[in-house]
C-alpha positions in Angstrom: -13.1 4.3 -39.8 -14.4 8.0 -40.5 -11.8 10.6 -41.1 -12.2 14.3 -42.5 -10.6 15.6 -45.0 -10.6 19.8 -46.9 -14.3 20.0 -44.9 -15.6 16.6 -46.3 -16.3 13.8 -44.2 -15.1 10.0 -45.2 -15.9 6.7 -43.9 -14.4 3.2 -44.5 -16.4 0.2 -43.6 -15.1 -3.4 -44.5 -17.2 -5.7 -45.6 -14.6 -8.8 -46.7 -13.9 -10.9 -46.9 -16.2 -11.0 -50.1 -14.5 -10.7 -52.9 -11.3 -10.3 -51.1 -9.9 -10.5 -47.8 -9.7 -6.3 -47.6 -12.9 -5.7 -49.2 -13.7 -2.2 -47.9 -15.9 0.5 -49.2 -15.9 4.1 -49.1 -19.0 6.7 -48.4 -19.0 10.2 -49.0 -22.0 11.0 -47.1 -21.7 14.8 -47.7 -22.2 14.2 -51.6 -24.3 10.8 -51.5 -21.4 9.2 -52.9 -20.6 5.0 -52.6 -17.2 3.8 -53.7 -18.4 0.2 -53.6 -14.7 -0.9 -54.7 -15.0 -4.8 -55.9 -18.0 -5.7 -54.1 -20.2 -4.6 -56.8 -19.2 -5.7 -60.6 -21.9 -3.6 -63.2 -22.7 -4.9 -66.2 -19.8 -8.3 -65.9 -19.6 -11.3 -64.2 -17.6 -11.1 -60.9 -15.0 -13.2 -60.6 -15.5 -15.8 -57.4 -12.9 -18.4 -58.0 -9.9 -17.7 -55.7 -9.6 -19.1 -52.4 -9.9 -15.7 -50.8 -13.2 -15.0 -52.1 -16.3 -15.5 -49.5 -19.7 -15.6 -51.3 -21.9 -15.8 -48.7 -20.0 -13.4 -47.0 -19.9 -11.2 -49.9 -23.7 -11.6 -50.1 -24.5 -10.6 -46.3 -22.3 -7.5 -47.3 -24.5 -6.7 -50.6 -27.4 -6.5 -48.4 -25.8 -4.1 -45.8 -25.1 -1.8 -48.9 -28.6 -1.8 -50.2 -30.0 -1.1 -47.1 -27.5 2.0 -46.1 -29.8 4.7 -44.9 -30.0 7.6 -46.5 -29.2 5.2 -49.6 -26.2 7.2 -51.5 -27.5 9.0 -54.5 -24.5 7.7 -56.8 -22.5 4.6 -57.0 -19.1 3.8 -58.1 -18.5 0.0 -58.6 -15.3 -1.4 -58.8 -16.1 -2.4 -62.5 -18.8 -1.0 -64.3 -20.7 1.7 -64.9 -21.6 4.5 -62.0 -25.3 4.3 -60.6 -27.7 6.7 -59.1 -29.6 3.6 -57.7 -28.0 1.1 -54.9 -30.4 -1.8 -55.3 -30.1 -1.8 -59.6 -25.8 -1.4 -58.9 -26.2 -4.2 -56.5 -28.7 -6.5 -58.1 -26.1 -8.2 -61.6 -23.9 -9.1 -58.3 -26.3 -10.6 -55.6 -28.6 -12.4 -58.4 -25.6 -14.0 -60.2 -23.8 -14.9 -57.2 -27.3 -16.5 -55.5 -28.0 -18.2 -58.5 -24.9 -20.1 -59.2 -24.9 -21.0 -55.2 -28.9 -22.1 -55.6 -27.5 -23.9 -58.9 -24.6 -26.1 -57.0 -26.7 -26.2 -53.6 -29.1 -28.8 -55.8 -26.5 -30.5 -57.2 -24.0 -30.8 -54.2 -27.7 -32.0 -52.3 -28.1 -34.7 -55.1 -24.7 -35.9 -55.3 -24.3 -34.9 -58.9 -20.8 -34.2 -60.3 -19.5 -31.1 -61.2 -19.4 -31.4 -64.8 -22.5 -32.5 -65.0 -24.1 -29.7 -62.6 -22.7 -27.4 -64.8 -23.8 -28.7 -67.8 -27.1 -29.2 -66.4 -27.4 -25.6 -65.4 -29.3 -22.9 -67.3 -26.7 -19.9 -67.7 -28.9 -18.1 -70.9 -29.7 -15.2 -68.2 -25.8 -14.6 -68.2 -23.5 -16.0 -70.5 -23.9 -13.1 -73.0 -22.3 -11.0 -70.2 -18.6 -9.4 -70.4 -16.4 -12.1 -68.8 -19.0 -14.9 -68.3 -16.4 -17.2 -70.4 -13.3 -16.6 -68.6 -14.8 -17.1 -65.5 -18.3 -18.5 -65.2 -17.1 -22.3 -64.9 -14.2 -21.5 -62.2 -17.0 -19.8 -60.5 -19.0 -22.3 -60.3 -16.5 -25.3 -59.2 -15.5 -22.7 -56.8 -18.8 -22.3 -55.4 -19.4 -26.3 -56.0 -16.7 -27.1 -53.6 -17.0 -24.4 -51.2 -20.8 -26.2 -50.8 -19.6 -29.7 -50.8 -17.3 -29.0 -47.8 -19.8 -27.4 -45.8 -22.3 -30.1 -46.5 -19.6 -32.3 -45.5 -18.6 -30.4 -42.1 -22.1 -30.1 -41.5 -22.3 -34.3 -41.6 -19.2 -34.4 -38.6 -19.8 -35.2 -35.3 -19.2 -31.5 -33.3 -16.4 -32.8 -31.4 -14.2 -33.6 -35.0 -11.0 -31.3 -34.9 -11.6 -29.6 -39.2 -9.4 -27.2 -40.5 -10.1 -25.1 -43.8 -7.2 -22.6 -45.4 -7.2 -21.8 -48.6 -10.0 -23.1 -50.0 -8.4 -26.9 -48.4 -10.2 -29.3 -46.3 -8.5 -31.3 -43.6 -9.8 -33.9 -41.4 -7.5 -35.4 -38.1 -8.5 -37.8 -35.8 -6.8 -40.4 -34.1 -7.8 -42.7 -36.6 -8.3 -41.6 -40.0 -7.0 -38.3 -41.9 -8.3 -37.1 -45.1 -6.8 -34.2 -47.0 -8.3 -32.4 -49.9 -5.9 -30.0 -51.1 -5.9 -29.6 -55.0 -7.7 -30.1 -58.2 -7.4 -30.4 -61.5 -8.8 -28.0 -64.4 -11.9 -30.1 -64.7 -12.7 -30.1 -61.2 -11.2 -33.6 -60.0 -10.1 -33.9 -56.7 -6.2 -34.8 -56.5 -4.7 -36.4 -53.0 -2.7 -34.2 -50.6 1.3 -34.7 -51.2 1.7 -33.9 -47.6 
């Protein structure tokens, strides 16, 4: 969406879901300006775990950003502070987000538990970052799961009828119907009360 405004010319471009569902950004291309809204976190640890959030999504869009052309000359994150260079604004978010998928990819591929992925995982490069212990571990069962259902759908047979909302996996067939709807704090997997 591009609207003017006084003279100045605006754009909107979505790029959610991501973080959100509405993720959108705005350009100023007259002044160089990004308002990357909560796609880019400076300086802090996103936070991933809601069932909205999209992380490969949210990645694809990072990229799009950092390859706007002409790059904008300033950048205004939704936390954190402003930038005058895309790729350094961009990079705290696309590295900690790869790494913690690259760090439960292994461990969903290996069949290792939760706990003991994340125990098992090297987080020196951020856990002296604002927020890492509010939200580091939800991230990371977030992303864990996220994984383990794909890696699951991905070992159905194409004609299987799946369903995900909400972060929820659910299974039908004629014969068999498996429902994963909730978890508990440390990550265990409850049964479906449907």
């Amino acid at each position: 969406v591009t609207f003017t405004l006084g003279g100045i010319r605006f754009e909107l471009k979505h790029l959610g879901p991501a973080h959100a569902p509405g993720d959108t950004i705005m350009l100023v291309r007259d002044y160089g300006v990004l308002f990357s809204g909560d796609t880019i976190y400076e300086g802090r640890i996103p936070f991933l775990d809601s069932p909205e959030t999209d992380t490969r999504n949210w990645l694809k869009g990072l990229d799009a950003l950092t390859a706007l052309q002409p790059p904008p000359r300033y950048v205004i994150p939704g936390h954190g502070d402003a930038s005058n260079d895309i790729s350094a604004a961009v990079s705290t978010t696309r590295d900690y987000i790869q790494y913690v998928r690259d760090a439960m990819q292994r461990a969903v591929d290996d069949f290792i538990a939760f706990d003991q992925a994340y125990e098992n995982t090297d987080w020196s490069a951020y856990q002296d970052m604002p927020a890492f212990d509010a939200s580091n571990r939800g991230n990371a069962y977030r992303i864990y799961l996220e994984l383990e259902a794909d890696s699951f759908l991905a070992m159905l047979p194409p004609a299987m009828p799946t369903r995900q909302r909400n972060g929820a996996l659910s299974i039908r067939t004629a014969d068999i119907h498996i429902e994963a709807a909730e978890t508990t704090e440390t990550g265990k997997l409850c049964p479906s009360r449907s």
